[in-house]
N, C-alpha and C positions, 0 to 999 in steps of 0.2 A: 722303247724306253727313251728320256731326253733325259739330262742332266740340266736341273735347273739354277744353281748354283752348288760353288765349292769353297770352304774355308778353309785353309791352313796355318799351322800352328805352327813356327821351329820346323818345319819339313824340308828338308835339303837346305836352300842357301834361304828360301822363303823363311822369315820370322813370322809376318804375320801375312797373309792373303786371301784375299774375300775377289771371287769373279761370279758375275751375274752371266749365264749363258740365255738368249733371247733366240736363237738360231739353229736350226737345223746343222747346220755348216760354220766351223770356228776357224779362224785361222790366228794362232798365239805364234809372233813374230818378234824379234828382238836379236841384239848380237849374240856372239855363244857366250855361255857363262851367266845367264840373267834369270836361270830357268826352266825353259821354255819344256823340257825333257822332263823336269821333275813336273811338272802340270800333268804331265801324261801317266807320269808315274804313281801319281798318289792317285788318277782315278781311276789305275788299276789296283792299285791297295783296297779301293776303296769296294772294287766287284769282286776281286781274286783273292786279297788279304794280304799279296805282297806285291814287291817292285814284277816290272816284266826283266827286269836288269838282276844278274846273278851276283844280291846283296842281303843282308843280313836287316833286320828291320835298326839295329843300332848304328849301322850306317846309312840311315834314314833321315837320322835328329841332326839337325843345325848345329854347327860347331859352337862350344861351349852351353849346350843348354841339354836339359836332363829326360826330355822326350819330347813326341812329338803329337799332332792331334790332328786327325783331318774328319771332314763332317760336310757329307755332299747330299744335295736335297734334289729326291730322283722323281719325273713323272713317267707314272704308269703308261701305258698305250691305250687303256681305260681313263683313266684322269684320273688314278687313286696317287698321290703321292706317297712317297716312301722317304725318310730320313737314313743313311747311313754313318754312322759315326763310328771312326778308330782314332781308339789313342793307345799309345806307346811309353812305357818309361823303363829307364833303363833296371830299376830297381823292381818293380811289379810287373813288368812284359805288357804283353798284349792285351788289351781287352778290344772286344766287340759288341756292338750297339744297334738296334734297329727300330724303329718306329713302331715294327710289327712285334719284335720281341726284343726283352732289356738284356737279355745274357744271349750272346750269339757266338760259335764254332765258326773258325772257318770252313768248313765242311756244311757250315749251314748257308754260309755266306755265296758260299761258290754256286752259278747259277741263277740268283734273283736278278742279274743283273747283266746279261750276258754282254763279254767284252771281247773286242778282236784287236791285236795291238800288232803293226808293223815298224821296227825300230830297227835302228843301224845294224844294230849285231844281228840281227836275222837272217844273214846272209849263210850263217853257221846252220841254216834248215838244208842247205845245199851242201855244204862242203863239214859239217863239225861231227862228229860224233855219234852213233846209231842213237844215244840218248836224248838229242836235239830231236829228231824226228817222232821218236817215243813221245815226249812231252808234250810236242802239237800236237801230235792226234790224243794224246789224253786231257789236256787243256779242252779241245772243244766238245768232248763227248761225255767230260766231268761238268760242263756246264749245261750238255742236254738232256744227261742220261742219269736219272737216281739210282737207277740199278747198277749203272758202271764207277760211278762217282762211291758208291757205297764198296762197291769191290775194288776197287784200287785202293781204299782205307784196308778192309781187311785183308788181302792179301801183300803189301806191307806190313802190317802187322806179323801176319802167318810167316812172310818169308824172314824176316827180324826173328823172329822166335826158333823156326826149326832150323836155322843156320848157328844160331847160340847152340840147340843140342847138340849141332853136328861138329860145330866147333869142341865142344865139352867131353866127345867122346862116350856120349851116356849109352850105356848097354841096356836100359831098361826102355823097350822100343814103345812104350803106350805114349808116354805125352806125343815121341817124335809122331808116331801114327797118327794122332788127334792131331798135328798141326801140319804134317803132310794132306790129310784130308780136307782140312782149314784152305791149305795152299792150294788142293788141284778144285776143290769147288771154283774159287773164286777168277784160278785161272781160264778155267773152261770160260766164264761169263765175257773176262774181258778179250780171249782168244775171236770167241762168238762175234763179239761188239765192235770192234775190231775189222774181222773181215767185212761184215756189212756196212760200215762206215767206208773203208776204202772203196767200193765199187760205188756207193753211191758220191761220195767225192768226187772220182773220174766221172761220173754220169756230169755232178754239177760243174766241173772243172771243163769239161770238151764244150759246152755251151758257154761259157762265158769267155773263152778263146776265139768260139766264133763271133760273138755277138756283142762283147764288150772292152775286152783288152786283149787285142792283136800279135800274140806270142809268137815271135819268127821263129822258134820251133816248137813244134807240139810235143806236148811231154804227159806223163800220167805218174801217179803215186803206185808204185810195187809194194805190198808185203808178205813179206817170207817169214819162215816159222825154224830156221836150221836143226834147232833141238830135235825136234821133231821128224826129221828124215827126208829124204823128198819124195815115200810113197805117201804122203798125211801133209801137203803143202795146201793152203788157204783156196788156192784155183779149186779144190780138190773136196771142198767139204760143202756137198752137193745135199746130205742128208739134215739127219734133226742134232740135236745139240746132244743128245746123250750118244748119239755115237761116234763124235767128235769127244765127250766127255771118257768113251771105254778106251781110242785110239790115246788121250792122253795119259790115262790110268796104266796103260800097256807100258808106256812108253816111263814112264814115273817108277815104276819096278823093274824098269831094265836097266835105270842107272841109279839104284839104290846102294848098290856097294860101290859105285864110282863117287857117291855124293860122301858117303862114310871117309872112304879114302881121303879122300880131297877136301872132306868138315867143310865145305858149303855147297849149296843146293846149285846143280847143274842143267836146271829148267826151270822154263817159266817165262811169263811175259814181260821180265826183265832184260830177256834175253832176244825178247824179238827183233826183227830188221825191218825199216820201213826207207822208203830211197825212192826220188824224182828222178825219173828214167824219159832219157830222150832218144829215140833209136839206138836202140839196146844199150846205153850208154848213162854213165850218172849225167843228171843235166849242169852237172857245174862242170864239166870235160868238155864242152860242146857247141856253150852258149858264153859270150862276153858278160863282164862285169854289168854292165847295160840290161842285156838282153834278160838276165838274171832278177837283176831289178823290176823291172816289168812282169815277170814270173812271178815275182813275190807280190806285187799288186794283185794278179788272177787268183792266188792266192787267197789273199786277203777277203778279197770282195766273194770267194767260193763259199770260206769258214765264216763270214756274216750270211751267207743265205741260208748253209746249213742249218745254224741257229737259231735265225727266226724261222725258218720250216721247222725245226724239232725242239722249239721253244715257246713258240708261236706268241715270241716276245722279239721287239725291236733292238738289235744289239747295237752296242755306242760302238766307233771306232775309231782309235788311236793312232796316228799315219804321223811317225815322228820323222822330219827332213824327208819326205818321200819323193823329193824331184830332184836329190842330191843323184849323179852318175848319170843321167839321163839327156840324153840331144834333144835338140827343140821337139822333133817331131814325136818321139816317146813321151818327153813333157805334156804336149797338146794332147795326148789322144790317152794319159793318166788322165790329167785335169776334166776332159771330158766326162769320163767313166764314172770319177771322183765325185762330179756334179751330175751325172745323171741320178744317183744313188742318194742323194741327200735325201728325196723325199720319204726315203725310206730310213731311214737310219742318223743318225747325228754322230756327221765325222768330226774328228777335232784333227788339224794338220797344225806341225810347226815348219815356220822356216826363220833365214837370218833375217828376210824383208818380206814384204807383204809378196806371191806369187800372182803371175796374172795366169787367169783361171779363167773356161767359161763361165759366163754365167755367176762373175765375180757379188752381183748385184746380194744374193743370199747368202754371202758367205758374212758374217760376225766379225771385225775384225779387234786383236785387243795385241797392243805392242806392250811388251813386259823389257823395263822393269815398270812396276804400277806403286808410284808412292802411294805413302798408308801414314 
């Protein structure tokens, strides 16, 4: 996929902004404060529906104005062009717009357009919260997978609902039943989706450490299932999915008076663990702030392969200040990796000045701020 142009309306500090992309390769440079992050951010609005930044779409709009509008014109990897258009107001909310269809869901959105974004706070995929980790791996398998994308809808839904009965103390156990079932359907799928994604991760992730970005230590994605026990752990479900589905039904009726007790639901794949492991160890224990950074490149560049392998669409990528923390020599051998990849993908990088890169020649460059 390229992004052929983007126009913004009122979005972040932007009033009004129209950029023509001609390039494979973008480099949007400028002091801090001119932008350069919300560029990035509305053409994740523009694939995901929202910021990649943990903000509300009203903290989206330009100070003093009443919403905002962005409207990015996408070519296919066929030459089919695609229009996307959001706007936002504080009074009507969201709408969403496509070329291909005039009423669009996020949930419809996510996907046409597969997006990989590395940005300062990402450092929180190593050190923040088991829910940081949950996210990326639902971020990229909600943009491969319509069957996993459709089950993380309903099982939100399901777990919102029979956590209300359990909270309400209702004695009359049919709805709870109906929305228990609701819940372990949907959980088996994404349990399933899940583990197969992690082994093939580490598959792509041990290959691009050898062969693209030089991790001074080796590291892989773990995930553990704790609800679950550790005779029913992910290494471990070697068979078909409905017997992974009876192991979680077992398990779903052994803490059905602990869920009553405690009025909310006590499993599920809200609850899972997923953790960058470096000899036996979390890799943020292990590895410097540096060494980290280049981690999250390998990273990056994995979750774009994945996608165009199980998308068999060109994903754009978002690389906000990515040579920020990095020695020369880490700098050169991103930069490399970064331009070896262009012909495949259409990265957009920011920094404060233009970076010297190989292979500088391909790269777009567009210094913001851009009178209008």
């Amino acid at each position: 996929m390229f992004v052929e142009s983007l126009h913004l309306t009122n979005f972040r500090s932007h009033s009004a902004l129209s950029l023509q992309f001609h390039s494979r390769a973008v480099i949007l440079s400028g002091p801090n404060g001119v932008g350069k992050t919300s560029v990035l951010e509305a053409l994740n609005t523009a694939t995901m529906s929202k910021s990649f930044l943990p903000v509300g779409d009203e903290e989206l709009v330009r100070h003093g104005a009443t919403g905002y509008s962005i409207c990015a014109r996408i070519v296919h990897d066929i030459g089919t062009p695609l229009t996307i258009t959001i706007e936002y107001n504080h009074s009507s909310g969201k709408t969403i717009h496509t070329s291909a269809s005039e009423h669009c869901t996020a949930q419809d959105l996510i996907g046409l357009v597969p997006c990989v974004v590395l940005a300062a706070s990402h450092r929180e995929l190593f050190v923040g919260e088991p829910s940081v980790r949950r996210a990326f791996v639902d971020r990229i398998l909600a943009q491969s997978s319509g069957a996993y994308k459709h089950a993380l809808w309903r099982h939100r839904t399901a777990l919102r609902q029979r956590n209300r009965l359990l909270a309400s103390d209702v004695h009359d156990s049919t709805e709870l039943d109906a929305w228990t079932e609701e819940l372990l359907a949907s959980s088996v799928e994404i349990l399933w989706q899940r583990k197969r994604f992690t082994e093939l991760f580490n598959g792509y992730l041990s290959d691009v450490i050898s062969d693209s970005v030089h991790v001074p230590i080796p590291f892989h994605l773990e995930y553990a299932v704790p609800w679950l026990g550790h005779e029913c752990q992910p290494h471990l479900w070697n068979n078909s999915r409905d017997e992974l589905q009876h192991s979680v039904r077992e398990r779903v009726s052994a803490l059905l008076d602990s869920d009553r007790q405690r009025m909310t639901t006590q499993w599920g794949p809200q609850r899972d663990i997923f953790a960058f492991i470096a000899d036996s160890y979390p890799l943020h224990t292990v590895a410097s702030q540096g060494q980290q950074k280049v981690a999250l490149v390998a990273i990056k560049i994995v979750e774009a392969q994945l996608l165009h392998s199980r998308t068999d669409r060109a994903p754009i990528l978002l690389l906000d200040d990515v040579f920020s923390d990095l020695d020369a020599a880490n700098a050169r051998m991103i930069g490399r990796a970064i331009a070896e990849h262009c012909s495949l993908w259409q990265i957009f990088l920011t920094a404060p000045t233009p970076v010297a890169i190989s292979d500088a020649a391909m790269f777009q460059h567009i210094a913001l701020p851009i009178s209008v």
